[in-house]
C-alpha positions in Angstrom: -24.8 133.0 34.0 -26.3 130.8 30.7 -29.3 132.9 28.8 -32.7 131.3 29.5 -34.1 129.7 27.0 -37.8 130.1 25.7 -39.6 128.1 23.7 -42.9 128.5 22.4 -45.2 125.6 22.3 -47.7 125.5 19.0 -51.3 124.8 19.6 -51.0 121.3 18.9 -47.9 121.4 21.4 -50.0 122.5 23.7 -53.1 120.7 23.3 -50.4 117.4 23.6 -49.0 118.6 26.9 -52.4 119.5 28.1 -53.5 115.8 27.2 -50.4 113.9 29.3 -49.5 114.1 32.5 -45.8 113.5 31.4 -43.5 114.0 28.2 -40.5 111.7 28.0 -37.9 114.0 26.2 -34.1 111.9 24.9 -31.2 113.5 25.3 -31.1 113.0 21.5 -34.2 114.5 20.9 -34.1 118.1 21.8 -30.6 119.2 20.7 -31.2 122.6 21.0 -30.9 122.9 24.9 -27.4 123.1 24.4 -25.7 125.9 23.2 -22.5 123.7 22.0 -24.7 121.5 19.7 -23.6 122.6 16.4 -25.6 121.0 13.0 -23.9 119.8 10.3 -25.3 122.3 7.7 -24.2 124.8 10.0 -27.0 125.9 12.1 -28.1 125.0 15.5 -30.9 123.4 16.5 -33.7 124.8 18.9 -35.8 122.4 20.1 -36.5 120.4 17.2 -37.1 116.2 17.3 -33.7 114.2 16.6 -35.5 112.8 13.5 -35.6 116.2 11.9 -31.8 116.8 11.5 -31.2 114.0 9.3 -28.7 114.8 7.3 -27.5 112.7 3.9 -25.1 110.8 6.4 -28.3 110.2 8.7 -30.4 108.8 6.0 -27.8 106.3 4.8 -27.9 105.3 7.9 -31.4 104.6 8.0 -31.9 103.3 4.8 -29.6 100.5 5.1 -30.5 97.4 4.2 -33.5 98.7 2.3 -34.3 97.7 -1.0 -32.9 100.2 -3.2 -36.4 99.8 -5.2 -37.5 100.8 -2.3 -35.3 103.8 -1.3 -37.3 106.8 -2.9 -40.4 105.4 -1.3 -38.8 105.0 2.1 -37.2 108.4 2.2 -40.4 110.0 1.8 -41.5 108.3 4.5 -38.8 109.4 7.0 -39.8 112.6 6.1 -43.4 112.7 7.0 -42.2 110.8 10.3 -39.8 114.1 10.7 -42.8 116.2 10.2 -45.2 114.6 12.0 -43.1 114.6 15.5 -42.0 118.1 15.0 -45.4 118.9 14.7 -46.9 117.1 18.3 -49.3 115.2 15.1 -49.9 111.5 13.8 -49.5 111.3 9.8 -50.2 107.9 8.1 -48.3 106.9 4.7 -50.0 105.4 1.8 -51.1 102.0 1.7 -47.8 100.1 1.1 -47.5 96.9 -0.2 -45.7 93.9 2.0 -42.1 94.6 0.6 -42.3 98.0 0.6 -43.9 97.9 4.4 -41.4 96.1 5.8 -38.7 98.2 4.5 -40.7 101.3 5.4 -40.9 99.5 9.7 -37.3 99.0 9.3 -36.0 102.4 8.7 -38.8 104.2 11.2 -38.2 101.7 14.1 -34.4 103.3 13.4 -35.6 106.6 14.3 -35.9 107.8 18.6 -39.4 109.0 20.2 -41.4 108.2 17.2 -44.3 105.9 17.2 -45.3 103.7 14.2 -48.5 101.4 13.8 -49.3 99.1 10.7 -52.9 100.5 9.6 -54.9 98.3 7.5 -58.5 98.2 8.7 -58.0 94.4 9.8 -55.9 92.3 11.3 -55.0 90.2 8.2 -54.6 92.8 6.0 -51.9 92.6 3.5 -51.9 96.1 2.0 -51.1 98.6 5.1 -50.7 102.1 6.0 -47.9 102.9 8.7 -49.5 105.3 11.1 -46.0 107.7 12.4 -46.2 110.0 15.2 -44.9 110.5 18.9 -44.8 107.6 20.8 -46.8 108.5 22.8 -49.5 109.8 20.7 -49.2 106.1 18.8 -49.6 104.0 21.4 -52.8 105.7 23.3 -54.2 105.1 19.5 -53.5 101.7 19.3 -54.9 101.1 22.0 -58.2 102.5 20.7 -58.1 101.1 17.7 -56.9 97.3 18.0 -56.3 95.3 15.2 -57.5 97.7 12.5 -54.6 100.1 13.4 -55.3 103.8 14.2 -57.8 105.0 14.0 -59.0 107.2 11.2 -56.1 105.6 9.1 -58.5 103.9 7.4 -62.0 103.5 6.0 -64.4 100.8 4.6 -66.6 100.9 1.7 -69.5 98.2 0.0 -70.0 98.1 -3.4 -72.5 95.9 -3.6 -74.8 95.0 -6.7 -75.9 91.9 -8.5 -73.1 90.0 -9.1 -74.9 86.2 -9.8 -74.8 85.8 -13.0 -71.7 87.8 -14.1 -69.1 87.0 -11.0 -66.3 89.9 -10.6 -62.7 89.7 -9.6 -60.5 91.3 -7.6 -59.1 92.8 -10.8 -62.6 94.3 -11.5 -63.0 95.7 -8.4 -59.9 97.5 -8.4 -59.7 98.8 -12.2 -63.3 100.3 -11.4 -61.9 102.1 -8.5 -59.2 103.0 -10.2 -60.7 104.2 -13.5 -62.3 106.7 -11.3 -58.8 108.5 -11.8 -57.8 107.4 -7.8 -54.3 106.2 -8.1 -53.5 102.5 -6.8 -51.5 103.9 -3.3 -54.7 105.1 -2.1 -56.3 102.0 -2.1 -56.0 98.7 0.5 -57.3 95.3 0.2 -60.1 94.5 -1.8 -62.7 91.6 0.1 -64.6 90.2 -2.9 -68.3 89.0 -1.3 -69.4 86.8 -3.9 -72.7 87.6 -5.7 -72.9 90.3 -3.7 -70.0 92.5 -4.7 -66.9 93.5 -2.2 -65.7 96.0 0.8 -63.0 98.0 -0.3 -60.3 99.7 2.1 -59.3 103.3 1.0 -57.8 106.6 2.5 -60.6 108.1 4.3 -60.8 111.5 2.3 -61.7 109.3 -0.9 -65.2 108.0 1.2 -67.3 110.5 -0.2 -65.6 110.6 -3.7 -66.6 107.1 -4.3 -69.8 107.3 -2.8 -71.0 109.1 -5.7 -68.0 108.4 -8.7 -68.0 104.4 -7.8 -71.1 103.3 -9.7 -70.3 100.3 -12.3 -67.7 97.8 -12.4 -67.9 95.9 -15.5 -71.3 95.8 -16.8 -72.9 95.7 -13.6 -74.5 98.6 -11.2 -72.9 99.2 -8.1 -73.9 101.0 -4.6 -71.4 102.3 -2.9 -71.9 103.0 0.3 -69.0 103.5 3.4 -69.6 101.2 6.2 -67.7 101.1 9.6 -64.6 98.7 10.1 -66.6 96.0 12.4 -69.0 95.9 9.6 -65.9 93.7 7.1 -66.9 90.1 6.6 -63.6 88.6 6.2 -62.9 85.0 5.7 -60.1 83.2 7.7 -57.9 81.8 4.5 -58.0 78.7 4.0 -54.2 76.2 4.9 -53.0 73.1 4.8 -50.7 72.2 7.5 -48.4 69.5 7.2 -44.1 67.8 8.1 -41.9 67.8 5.8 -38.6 66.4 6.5 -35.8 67.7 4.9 -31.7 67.3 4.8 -30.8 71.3 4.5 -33.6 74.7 5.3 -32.5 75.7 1.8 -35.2 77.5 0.1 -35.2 75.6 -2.9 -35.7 72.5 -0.4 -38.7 73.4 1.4 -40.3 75.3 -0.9 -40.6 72.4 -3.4 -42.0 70.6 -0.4 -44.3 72.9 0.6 -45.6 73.6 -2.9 -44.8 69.8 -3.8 -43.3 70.9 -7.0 -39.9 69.2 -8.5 -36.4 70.8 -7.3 -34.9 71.4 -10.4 -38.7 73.4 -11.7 -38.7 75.5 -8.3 -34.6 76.3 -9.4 -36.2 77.6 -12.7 -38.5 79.7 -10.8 -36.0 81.0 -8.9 -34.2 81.9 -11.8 -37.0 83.9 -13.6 -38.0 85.7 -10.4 -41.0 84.0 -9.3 -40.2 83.1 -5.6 -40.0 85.7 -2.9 -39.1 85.0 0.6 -40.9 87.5 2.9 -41.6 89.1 0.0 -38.5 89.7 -1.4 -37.1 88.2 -5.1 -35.3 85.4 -4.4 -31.9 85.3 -6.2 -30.0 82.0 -5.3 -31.1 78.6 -4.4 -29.0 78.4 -1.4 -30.7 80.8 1.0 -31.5 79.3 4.2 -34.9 79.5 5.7 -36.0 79.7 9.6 -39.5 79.9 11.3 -41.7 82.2 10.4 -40.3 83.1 6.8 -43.4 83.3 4.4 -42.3 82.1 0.8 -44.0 82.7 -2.0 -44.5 81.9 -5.8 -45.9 83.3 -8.7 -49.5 81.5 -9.6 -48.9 79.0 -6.2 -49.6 81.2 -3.5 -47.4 81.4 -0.2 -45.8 78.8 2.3 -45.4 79.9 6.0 -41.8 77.9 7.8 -43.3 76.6 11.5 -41.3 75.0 13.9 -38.3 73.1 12.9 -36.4 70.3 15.1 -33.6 68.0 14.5 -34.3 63.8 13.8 -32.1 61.4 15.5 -30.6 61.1 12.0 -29.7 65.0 11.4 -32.2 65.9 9.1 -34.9 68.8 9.5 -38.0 68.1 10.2 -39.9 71.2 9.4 -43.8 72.3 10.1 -45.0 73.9 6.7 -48.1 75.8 6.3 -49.9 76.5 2.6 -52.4 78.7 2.4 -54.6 77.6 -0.6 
């Protein structure tokens, strides 16, 4: 007869099984309930998640496609996504930027039984946290916390002050923050309020930091003060919508429609490294574009790719969206 097999729960195990009526366990995730299972490194698992035996092979795995920018980043991220479902807990990354996000979603989604949610505090946030954890434990969040992500991923500030006569920018905002000695990954978006100052997204543990450290940007005196998520005033951006029709989806094409900029000066943009599709440097002309690609260039902002259908004549006629 087999030996039984014991495993005992930790306390947040057990406060998760206490929680849910049911636990959906992969034959892939718990490779320890069988005896032949033998780990590469040479030991055998007992009952740990599939996503913490990755081994070099495993990560290769996982990380391809990623930007090898991108790769360190990433890696560190699978890791706290190991962690976080061994441990039955929900562990959010820093706030990543678009390139590095979308890297970060492609090697997680990669991984079985974990959960992931894009944390930013709002639903057009461009700087995110990914919010990692069982499944499970992810969805029930999300569906507390909506469109700002999980919650307690992240947390709103005002810094507010008398900004009419000596306007701030988003650079000021952030180089106050940051001259606090916070480094930039803790930090989301910055909403500038006019003459009134801006709400600032940060890791949560920083709220009471800045409370008191956060007192002057520029010349100015600030208040800050942390204020709940519903409290952000944030303005829908500003497009213009328009048809362009076009003989190829070539990026070079559209995008000197959508930013009605001469070929032959987007080609030299492209060449010094000023366009990004989704967020990623551009490298030839000749890259083909399809709804719902986002290009953008240095000092012009960003195009969105709508729907695209075919004239009677063969050419493209493409719905392009700039957001001024």
């Amino acid at each position: 007869m087999a030996a039984s097999l014991m495993i005992k729960l930790s306390p947040a195990q057990t406060a998760f099984k206490m929680t849910h009526s049911f636990v959906t366990i992969s034959s892939r995730q718990f490779l320890g309930f069988f005896p032949e299972t033998q780990l590469k490194n040479g030991f055998r698992s007992a009952g740990l998640c599939h996503a913490s035996l990755l081994s070099r092979e495993d990560k290769s795995e996982l990380l391809a496609g990623v930007d090898k920018l991108h790769a360190e980043d990433v890696s560190r991220i699978l890791e706290k996504a190991r962690k976080a479902v061994d441990r039955w807990e929900v562990t959010h990354s820093n706030f990543l930027p678009p390139p590095l996000l979308g890297d970060a979603l492609t090697a997680v989604h990669r991984l079985s039984d974990v959960g992931v949610a894009i944390s930013g505090g709002y639903s057009q946030a461009e700087r995110c946290r990914l919010s990692i954890g069982h499944k499970e434990a992810i969805d029930a969040g999300v569906a507390e916390g909506g469109a700002a992500g999980f919650p307690g991923a992240v947390a709103a500030l005002s810094v507010s002050g008398n900004f009419m006569f000596d306007a701030a920018s988003h650079g000021d905002f952030l180089g106050a923050v940051l001259g606090t000695g916070i480094a930039r990954e803790k930090v989301g978006d910055i909403i500038l309020q006019g003459e009134k100052g801006a709400q600032i997204l940060v890791d949560p543990e920083l709220v009471n930091f800045l409370e008191t450290s956060l007192i002057q940007v520029r010349s100015i005196a600030v208040q800050t003060t942390a204020i709940p998520l519903t409290a952000l005033q944030v303005k829908p951006p500003r497009v213009d919508t328009f048809r362009s029709v076009e003989a190829s989806l070539r990026v070079d094409a559209l995008a000197s429609a959508g930013f009605r900029m001469s070929r032959s000066k987007l080609a030299d943009m492209i060449s010094g490294g000023d366009v990004r599709v989704n967020w990623k440097e551009v490298t030839k002309n000749g890259l083909c574009l399809k709804t719902g690609d986002v290009v953008s260039v240095s000092g012009k902002g960003r195009i969105e790719v709508g729907e695209i259908t075919m004239t009677k004549k063969g050419r493209y006629a493409v719905e392009l969206t700039r957001f001024l």
